[in-house]
N, CA, C and O of each residue as an XYZ file, in Angstrom:
872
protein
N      64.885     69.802    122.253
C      65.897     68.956    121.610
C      65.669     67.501    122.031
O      65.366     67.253    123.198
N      65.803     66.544    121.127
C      65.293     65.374    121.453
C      66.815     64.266    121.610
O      67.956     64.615    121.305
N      66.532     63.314    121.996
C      68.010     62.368    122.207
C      68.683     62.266    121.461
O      69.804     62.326    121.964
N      68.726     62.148    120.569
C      69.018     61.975    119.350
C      70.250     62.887    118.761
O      71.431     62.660    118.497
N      69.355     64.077    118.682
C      70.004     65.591    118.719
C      71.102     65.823    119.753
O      72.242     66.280    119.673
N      70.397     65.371    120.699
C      71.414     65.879    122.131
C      72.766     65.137    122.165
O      73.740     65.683    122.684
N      72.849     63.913    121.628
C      74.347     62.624    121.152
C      74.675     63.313    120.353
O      75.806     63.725    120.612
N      74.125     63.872    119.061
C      75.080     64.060    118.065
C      75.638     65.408    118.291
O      76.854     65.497    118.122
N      74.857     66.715    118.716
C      76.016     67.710    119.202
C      76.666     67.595    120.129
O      77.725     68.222    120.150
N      76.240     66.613    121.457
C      77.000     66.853    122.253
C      78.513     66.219    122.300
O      79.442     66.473    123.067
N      78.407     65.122    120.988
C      79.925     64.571    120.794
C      80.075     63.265    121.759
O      79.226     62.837    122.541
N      81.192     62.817    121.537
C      81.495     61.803    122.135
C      81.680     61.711    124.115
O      81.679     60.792    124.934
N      81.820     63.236    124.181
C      81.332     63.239    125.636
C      80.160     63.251    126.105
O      79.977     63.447    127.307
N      79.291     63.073    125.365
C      77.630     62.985    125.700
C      77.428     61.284    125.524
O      76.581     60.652    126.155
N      78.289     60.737    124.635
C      78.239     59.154    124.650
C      78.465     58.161    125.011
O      77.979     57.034    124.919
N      79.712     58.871    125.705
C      80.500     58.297    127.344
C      79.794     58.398    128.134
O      79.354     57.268    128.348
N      79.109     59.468    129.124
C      78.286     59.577    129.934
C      76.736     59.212    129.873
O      75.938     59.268    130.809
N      76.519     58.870    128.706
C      75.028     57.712    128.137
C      75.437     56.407    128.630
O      74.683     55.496    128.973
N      76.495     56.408    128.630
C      77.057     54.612    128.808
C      77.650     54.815    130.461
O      77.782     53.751    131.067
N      77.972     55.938    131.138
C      78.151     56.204    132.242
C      75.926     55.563    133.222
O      75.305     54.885    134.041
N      75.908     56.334    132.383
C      74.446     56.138    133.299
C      74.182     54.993    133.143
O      73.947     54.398    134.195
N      74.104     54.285    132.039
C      73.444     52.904    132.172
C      74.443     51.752    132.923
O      73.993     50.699    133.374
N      75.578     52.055    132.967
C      76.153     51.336    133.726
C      75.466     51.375    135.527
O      74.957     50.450    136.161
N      75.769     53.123    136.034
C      75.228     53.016    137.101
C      74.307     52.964    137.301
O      74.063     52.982    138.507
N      73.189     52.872    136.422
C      71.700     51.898    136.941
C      71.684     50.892    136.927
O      71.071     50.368    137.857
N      72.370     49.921    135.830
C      72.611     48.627    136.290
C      73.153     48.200    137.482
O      72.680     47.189    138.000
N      73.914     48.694    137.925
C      74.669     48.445    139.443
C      73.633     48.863    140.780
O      73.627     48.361    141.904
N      72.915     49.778    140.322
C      71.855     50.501    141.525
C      70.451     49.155    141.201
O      70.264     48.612    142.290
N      69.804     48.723    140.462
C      69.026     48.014    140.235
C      69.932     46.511    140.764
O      69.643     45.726    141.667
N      70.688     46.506    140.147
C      71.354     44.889    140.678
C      71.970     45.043    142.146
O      72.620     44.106    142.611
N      71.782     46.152    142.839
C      72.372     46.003    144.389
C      71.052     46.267    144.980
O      70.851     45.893    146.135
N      70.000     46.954    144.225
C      68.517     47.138    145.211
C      67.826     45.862    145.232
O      67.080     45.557    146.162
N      68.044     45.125    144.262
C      67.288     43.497    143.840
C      68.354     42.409    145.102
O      68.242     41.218    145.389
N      68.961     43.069    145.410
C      69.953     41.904    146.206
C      69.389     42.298    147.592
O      68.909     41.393    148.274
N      69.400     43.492    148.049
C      69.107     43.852    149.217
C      67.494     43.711    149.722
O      67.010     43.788    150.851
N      66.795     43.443    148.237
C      65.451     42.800    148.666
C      65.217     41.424    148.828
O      64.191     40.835    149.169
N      66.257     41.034    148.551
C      65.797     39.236    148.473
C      66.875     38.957    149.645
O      66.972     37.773    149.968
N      67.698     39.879    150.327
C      68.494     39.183    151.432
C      67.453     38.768    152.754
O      66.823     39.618    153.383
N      67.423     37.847    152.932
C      66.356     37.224    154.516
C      67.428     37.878    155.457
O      68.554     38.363    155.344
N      66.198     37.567    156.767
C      66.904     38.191    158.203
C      66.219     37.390    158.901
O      65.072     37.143    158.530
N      66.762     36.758    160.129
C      66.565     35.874    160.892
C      65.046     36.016    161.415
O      64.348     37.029    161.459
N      64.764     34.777    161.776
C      63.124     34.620    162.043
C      63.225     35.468    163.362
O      64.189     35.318    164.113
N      62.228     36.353    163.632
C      61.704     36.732    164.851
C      62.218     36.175    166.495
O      62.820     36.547    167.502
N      61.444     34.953    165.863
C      61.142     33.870    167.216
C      62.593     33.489    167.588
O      62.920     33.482    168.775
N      63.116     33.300    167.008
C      65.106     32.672    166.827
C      65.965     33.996    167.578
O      66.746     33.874    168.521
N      65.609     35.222    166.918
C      66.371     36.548    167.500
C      65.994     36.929    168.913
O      66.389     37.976    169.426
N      65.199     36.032    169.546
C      64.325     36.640    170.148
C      65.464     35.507    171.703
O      65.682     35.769    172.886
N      65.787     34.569    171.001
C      66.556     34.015    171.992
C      67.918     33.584    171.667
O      68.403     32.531    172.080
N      68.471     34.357    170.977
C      69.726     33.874    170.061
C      71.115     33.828    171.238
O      72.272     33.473    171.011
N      70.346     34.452    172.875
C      71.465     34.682    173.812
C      71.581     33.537    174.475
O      72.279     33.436    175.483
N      70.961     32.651    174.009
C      70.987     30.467    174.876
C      71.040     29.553    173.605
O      70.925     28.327    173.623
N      71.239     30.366    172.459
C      71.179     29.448    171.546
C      72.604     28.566    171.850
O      72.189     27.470    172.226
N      73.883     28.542    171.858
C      74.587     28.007    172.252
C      74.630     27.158    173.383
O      75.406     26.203    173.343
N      73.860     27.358    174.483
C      73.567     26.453    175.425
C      72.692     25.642    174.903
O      72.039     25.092    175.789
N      72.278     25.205    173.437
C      70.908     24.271    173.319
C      72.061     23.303    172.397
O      72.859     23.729    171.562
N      71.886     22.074    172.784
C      72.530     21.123    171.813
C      72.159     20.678    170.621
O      72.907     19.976    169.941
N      70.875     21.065    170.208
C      70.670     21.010    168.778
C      70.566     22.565    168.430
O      69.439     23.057    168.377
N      71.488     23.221    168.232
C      71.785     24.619    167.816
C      71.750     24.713    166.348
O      70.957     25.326    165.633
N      73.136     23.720    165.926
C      73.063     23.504    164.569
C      72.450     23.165    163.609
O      72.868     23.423    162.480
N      70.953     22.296    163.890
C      69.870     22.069    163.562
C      68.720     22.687    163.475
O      67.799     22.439    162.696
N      68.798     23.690    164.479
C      67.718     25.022    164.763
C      68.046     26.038    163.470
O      67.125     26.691    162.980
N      69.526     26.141    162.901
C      70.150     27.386    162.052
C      70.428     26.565    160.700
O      70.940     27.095    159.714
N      70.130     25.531    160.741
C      71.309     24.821    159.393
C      70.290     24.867    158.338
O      70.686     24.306    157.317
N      69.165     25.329    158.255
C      68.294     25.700    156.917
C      68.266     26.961    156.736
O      68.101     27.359    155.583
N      68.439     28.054    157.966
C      68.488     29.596    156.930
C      68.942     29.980    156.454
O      70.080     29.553    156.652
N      68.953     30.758    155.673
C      69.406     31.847    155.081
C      69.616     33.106    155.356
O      69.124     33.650    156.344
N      70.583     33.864    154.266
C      70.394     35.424    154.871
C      72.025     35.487    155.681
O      72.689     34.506    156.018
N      72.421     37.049    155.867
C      73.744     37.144    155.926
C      73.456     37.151    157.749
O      74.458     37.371    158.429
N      72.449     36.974    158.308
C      72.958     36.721    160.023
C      72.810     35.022    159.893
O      73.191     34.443    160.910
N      72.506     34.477    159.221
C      72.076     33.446    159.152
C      73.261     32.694    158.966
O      73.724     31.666    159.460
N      73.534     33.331    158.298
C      75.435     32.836    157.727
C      76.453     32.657    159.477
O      76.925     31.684    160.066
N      76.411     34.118    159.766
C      77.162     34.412    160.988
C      76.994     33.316    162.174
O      77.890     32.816    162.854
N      75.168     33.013    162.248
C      75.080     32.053    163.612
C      75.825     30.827    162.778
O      76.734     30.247    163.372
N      75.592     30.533    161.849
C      75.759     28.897    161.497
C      77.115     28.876    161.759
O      77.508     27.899    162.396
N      78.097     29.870    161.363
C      79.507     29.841    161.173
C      79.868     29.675    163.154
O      80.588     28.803    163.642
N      79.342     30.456    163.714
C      79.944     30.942    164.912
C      79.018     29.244    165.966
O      79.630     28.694    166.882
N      78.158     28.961    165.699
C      77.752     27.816    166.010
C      78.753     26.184    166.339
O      79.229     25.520    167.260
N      78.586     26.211    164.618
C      80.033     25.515    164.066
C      81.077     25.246    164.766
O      81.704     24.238    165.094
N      81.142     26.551    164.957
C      82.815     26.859    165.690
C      82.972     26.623    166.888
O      84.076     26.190    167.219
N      81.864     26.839    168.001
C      81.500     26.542    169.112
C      81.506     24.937    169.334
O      81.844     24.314    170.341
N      81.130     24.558    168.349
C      80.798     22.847    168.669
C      82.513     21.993    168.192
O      82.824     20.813    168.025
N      83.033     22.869    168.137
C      84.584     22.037    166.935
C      85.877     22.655    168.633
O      87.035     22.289    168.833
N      84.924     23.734    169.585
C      85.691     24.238    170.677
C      86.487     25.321    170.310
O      87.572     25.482    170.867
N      86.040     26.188    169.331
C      86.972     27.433    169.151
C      86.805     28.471    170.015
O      85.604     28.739    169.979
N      87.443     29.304    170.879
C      87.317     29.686    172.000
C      86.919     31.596    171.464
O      86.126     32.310    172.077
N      87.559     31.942    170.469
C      87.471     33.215    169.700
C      86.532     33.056    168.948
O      86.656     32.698    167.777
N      85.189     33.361    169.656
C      84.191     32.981    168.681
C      83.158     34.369    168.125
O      82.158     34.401    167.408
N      83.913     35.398    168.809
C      83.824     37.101    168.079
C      84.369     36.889    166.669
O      83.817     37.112    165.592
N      85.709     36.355    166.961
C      86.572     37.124    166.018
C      85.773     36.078    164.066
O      85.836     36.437    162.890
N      85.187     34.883    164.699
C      84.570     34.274    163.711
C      84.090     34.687    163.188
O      84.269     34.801    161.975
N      82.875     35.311    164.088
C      81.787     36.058    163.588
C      81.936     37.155    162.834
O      81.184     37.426    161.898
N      83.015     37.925    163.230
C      83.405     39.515    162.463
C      84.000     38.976    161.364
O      84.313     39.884    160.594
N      84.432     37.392    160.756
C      85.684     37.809    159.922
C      83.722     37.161    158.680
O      83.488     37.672    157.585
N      83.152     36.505    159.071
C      81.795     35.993    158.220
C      81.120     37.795    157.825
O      81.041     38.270    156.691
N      80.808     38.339    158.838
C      80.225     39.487    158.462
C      81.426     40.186    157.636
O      80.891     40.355    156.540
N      82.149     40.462    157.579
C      82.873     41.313    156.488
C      83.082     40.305    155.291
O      83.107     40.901    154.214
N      83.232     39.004    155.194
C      82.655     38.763    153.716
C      81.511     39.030    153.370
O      81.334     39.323    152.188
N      80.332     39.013    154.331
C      78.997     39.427    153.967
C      79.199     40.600    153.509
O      78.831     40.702    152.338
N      79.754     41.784    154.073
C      79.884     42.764    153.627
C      80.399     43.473    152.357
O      79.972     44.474    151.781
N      81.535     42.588    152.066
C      82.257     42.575    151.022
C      81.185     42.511    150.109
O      80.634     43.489    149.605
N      80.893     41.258    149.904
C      79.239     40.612    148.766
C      78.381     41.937    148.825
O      78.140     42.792    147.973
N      78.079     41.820    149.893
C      77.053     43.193    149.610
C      77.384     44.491    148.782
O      76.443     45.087    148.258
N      78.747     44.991    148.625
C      79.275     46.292    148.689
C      79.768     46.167    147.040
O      80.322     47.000    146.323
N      79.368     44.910    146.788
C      80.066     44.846    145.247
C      79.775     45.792    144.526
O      78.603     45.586    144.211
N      80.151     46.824    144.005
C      79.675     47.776    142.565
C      79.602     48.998    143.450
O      79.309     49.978    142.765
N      79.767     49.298    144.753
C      79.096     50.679    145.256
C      80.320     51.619    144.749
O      80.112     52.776    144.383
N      81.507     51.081    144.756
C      82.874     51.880    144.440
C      82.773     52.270    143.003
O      83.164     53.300    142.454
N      82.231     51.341    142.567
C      82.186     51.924    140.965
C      81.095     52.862    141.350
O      81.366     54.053    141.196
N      79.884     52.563    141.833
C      79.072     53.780    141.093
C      79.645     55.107    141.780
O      79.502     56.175    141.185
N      80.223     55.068    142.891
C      80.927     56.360    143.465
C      81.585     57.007    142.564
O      81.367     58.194    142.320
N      82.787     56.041    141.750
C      83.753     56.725    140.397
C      82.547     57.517    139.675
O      82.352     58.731    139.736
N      81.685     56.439    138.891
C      80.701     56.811    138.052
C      80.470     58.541    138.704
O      81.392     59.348    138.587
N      79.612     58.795    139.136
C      79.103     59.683    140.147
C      79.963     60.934    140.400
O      79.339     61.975    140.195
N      80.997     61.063    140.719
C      82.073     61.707    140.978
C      82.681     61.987    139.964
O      83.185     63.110    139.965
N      82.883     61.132    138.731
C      84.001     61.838    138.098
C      82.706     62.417    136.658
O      83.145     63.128    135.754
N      81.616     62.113    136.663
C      80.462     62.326    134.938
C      80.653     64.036    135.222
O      80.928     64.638    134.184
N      80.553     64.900    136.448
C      80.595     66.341    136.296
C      82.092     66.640    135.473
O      82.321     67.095    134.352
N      82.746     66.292    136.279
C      83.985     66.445    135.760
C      84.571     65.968    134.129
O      85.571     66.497    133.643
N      83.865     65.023    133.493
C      83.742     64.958    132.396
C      82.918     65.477    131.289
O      82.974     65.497    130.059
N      82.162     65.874    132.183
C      81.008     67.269    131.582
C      81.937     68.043    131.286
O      82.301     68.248    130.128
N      82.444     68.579    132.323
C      83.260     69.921    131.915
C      84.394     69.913    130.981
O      84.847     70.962    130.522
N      84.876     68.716    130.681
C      86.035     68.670    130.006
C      85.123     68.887    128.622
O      85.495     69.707    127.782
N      83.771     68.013    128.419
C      83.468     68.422    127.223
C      83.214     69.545    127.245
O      82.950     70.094    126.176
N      83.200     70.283    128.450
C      82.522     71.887    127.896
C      84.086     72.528    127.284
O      84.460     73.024    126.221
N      84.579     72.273    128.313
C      86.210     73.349    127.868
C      86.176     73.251    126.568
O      85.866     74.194    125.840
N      86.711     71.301    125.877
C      87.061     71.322    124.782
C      86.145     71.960    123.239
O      86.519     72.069    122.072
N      84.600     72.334    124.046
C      83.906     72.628    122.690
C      84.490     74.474    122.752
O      84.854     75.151    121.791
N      84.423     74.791    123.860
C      84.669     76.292    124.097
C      86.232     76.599    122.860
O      86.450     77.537    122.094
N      87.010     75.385    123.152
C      88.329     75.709    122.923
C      88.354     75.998    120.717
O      88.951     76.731    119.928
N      87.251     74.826    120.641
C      86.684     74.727    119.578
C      86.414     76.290    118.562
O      86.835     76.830    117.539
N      85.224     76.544    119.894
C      85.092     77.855    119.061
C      85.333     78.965    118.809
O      84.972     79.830    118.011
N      86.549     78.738    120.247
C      87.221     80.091    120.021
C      88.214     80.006    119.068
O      88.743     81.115    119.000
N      88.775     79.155    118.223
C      89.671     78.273    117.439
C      89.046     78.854    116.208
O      89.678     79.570    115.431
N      87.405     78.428    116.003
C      86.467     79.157    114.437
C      87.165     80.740    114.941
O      88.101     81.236    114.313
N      86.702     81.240    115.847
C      87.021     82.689    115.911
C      88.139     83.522    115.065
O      88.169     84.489    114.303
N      89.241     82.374    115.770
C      90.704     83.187    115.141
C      90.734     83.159    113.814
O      90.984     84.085    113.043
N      90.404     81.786    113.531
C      90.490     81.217    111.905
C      89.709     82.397    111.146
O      90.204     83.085    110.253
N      88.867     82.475    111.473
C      87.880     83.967    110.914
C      88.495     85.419    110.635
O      88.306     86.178    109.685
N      89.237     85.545    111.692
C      89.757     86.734    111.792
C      89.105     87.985    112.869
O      89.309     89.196    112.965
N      88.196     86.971    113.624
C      87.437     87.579    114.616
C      86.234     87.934    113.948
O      85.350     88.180    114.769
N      85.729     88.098    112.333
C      84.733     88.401    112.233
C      83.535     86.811    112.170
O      83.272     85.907    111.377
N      83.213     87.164    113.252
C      82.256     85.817    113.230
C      80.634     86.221    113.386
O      80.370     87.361    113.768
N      79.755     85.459    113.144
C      78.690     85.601    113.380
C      78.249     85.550    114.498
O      78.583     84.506    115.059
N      77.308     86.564    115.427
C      76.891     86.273    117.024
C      76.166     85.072    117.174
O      76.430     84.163    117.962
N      75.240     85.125    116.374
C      74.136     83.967    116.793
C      74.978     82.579    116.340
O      74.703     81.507    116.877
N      76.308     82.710    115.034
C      77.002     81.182    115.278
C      77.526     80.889    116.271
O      77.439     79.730    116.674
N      78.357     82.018    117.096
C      79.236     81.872    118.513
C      78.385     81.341    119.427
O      78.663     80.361    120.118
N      77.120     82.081    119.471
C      76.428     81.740    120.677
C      76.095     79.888    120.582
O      76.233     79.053    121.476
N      75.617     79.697    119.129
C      75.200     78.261    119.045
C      76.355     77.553    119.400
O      76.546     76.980    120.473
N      77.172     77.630    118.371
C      78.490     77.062    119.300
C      78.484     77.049    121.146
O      78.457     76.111    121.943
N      78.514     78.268    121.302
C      78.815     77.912    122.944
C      77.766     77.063    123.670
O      78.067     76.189    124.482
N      76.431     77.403    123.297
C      75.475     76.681    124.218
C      75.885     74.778    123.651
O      75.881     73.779    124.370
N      76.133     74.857    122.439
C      76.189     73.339    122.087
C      77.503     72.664    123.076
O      77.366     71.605    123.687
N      78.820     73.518    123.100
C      79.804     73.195    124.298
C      79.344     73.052    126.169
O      79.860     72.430    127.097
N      78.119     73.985    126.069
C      77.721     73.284    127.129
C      76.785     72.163    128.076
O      76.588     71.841    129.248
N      76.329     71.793    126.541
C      75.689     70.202    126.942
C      76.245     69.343    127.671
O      75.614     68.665    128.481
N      77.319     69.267    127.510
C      77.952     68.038    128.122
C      78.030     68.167    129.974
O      77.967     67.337    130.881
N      78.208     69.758    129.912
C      78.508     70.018    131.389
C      76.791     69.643    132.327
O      76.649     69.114    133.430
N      75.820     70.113    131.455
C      74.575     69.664    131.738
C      74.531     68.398    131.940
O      74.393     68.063    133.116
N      74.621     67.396    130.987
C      74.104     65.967    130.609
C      75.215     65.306    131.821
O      74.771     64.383    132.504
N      76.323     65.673    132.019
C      77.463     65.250    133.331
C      76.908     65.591    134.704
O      77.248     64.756    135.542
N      76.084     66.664    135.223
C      75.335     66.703    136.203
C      73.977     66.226    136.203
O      73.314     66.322    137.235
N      73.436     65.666    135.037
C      72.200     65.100    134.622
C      72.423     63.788    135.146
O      71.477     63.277    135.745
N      73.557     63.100    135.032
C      73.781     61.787    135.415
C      74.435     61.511    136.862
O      74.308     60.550    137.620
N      75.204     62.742    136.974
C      76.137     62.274    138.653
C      74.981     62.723    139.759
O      75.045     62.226    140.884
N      74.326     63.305    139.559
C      73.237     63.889    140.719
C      72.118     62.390    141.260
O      72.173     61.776    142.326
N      71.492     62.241    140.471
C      71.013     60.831    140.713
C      71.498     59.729    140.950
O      70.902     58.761    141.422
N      72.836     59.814    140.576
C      74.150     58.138    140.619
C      74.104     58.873    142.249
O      72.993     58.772    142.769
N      74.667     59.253    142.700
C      75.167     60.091    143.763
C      73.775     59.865    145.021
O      73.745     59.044    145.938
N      72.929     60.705    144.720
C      71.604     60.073    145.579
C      71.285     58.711    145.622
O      70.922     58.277    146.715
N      71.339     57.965    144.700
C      70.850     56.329    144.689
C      72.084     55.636    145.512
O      71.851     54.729    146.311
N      73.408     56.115    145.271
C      74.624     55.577    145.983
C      74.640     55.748    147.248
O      75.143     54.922    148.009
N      73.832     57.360    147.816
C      73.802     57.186    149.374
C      72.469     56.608    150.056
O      72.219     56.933    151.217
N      71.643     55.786    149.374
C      70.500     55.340    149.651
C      71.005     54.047    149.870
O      70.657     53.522    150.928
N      71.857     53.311    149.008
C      72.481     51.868    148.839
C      73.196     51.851    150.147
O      72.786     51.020    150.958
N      74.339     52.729    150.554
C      75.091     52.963    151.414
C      74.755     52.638    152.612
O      75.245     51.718    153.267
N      73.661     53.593    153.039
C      72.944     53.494    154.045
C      72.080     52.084    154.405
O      72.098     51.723    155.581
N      71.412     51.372    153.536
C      70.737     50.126    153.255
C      72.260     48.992    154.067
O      72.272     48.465    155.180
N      73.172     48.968    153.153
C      74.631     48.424    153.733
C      75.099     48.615    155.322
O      75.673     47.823    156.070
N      74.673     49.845    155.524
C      74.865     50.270    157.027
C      74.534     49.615    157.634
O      75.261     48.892    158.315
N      72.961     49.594    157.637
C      72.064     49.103    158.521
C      72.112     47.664    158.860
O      72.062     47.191    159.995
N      72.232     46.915    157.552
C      72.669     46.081    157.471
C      73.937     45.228    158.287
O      74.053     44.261    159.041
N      74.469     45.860    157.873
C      75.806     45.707    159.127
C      75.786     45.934    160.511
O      76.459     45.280    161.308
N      74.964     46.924    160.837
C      74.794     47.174    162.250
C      74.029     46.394    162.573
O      74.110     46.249    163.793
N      72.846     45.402    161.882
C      72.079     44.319    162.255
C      72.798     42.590    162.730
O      72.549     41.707    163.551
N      73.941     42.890    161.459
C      74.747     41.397    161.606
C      76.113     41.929    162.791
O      77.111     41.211    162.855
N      76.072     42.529    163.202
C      76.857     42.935    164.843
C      75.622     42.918    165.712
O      75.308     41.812    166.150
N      75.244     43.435    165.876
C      73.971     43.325    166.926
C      73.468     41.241    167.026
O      73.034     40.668    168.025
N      73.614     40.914    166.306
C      73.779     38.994    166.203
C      74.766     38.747    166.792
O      74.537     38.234    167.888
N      75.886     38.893    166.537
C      77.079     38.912    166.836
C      76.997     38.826    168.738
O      77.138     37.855    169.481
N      76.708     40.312    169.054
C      76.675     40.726    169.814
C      75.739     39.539    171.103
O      76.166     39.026    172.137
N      74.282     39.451    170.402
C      73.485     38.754    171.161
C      73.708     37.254    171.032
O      73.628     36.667    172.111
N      73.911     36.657    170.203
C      74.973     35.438    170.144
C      75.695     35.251    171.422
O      75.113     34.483    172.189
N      76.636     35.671    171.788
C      77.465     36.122    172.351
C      77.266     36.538    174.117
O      78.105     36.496    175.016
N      76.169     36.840    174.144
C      75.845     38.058    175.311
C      75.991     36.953    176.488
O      76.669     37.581    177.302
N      75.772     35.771    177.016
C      75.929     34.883    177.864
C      77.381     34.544    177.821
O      77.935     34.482    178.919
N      78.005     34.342    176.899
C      79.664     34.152    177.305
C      80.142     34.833    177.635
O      81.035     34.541    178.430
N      79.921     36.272    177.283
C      80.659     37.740    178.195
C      80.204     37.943    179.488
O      80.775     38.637    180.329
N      79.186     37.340    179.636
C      78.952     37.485    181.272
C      79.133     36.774    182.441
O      78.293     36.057    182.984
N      80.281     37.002    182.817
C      81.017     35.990    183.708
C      80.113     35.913    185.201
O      79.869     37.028    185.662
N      79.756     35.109    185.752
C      79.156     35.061    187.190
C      80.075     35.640    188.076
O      81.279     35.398    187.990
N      79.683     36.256    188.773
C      80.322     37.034    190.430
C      81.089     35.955    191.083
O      80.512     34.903    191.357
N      81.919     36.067    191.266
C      83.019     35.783    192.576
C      82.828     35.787    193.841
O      82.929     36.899    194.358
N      82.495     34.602    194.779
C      82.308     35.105    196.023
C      83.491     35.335    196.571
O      84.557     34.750    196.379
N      83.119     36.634    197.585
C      85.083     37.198    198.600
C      84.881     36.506    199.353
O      83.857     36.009    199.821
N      85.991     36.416    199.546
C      87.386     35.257    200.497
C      86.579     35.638    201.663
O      85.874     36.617    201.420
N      86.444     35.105    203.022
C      85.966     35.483    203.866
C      87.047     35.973    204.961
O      88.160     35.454    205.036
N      86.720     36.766    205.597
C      88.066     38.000    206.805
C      88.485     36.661    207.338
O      88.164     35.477    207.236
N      89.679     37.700    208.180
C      90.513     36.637    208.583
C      89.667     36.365    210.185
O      89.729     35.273    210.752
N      89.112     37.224    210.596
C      88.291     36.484    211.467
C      87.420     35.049    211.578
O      87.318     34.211    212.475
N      86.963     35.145    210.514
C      86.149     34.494    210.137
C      86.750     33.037    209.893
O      86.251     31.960    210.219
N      87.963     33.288    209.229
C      88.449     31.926    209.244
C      89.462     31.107    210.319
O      90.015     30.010    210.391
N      89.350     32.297    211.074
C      90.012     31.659    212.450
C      89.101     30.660    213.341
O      89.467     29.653    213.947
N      87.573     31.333    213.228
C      86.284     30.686    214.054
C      85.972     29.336    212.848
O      85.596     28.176    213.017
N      86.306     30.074    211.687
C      85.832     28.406    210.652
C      87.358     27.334    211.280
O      87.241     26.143    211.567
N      88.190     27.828    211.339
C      89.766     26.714    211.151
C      88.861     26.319    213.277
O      88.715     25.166    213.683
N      88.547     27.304    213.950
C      88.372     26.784    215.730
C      87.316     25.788    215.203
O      87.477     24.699    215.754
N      86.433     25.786    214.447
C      84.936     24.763    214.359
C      85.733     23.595    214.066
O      85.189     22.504    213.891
């Protein structure tokens, strides 16, 4: 059976879910094209991003890249030089717009994905309901080989609905994961950014009270 064939018996639930798929390839192609052209910080830069704040031309070292860690140092940089003392909470609120941007369309293709079986089946019920409908009208005397055509034609849709959510569904947890990683890369910046201000120098102890009896006798 050729495409053609397969739209026109399968009805308008085979035409919904034609327009189901091309939607979620557009969204899987326009989020794989984004995630290839996103940059990630130069090597040499990550490599000391834990003194970048101790260098006074910081903002000058970051103020040409690009790329969503690129975003995070410049922002959390910034912020450092203006004296903002919460300079985590900067960084986390830049990465979840990054994130946001990134994540655009994944919810749709999830709907997509999730609900095309389930609209399969509705076209299957309603063709079933169809022919059991010729049946009565008949008087029960029906032809086998028409029933049967009938039924297999009611179950295209349930086919062509797992034809499309199975692949939306795999490409969505491939994207997902890509997003993950992603994220766990712009925390790990975050993190090393960071790693010299969380580490407070040791405290020297008070010295015994001996000790300061012979320091107060000197």
């Amino acid at each position: 059976m050729n495409l053609e064939a397969l739209l026109i018996k399968g009805g308008p639930v085979v035409w919904i879910l034609a327009g189901y798929s091309v939607v979620g390839l557009a969204i899987v192609l326009q989020r794989w094209l984004l995630f290839l052209r996103l940059r990630r910080l130069p090597t040499e830069l990550e490599s000391r991003l834990d003194r970048l704040l101790e260098q006074p031309d910081a903002e000058q070292q970051v103020a040409l890249l690009k790329g969503p860690e690129a975003r995070i140092v410049q922002a959390m940089v910034e912020a450092d030089r203006q004296g903002v003392q919460d300079l985590r909470n900067v960084g986390e609120r830049v990465r979840a717009q990054e994130i946001q941007r990134m994540e655009f369309g994944l919810p749709t293709l999830g709907v997509l994905g999730n609900t095309a079986p389930l609209l399969g089946l509705l076209g299957t019920i309603t063709g079933m309901i169809k022919a059991f409908m010729v049946i009565e009208e008949a008087g029960g005397k029906v032809d086998a080989q028409a029933l049967a055509g009938g039924i297999w034609e009611a179950m295209i849709t349930t086919g062509v609905g797992l034809s499309v959510a199975i692949p939306l569904l795999i490409l969505l947890h491939f994207l997902e994961g890509s997003l993950y990683r992603r994220g766990q890369a712009m925390e790990r910046t975050i993190s090393l950014l960071l790693e010299r201000r969380q580490t407070t120098p040791a405290q020297p102890e008070p010295p015994l009270f001996g000790q300061q009896e012979m320091t107060h006798g000197l």
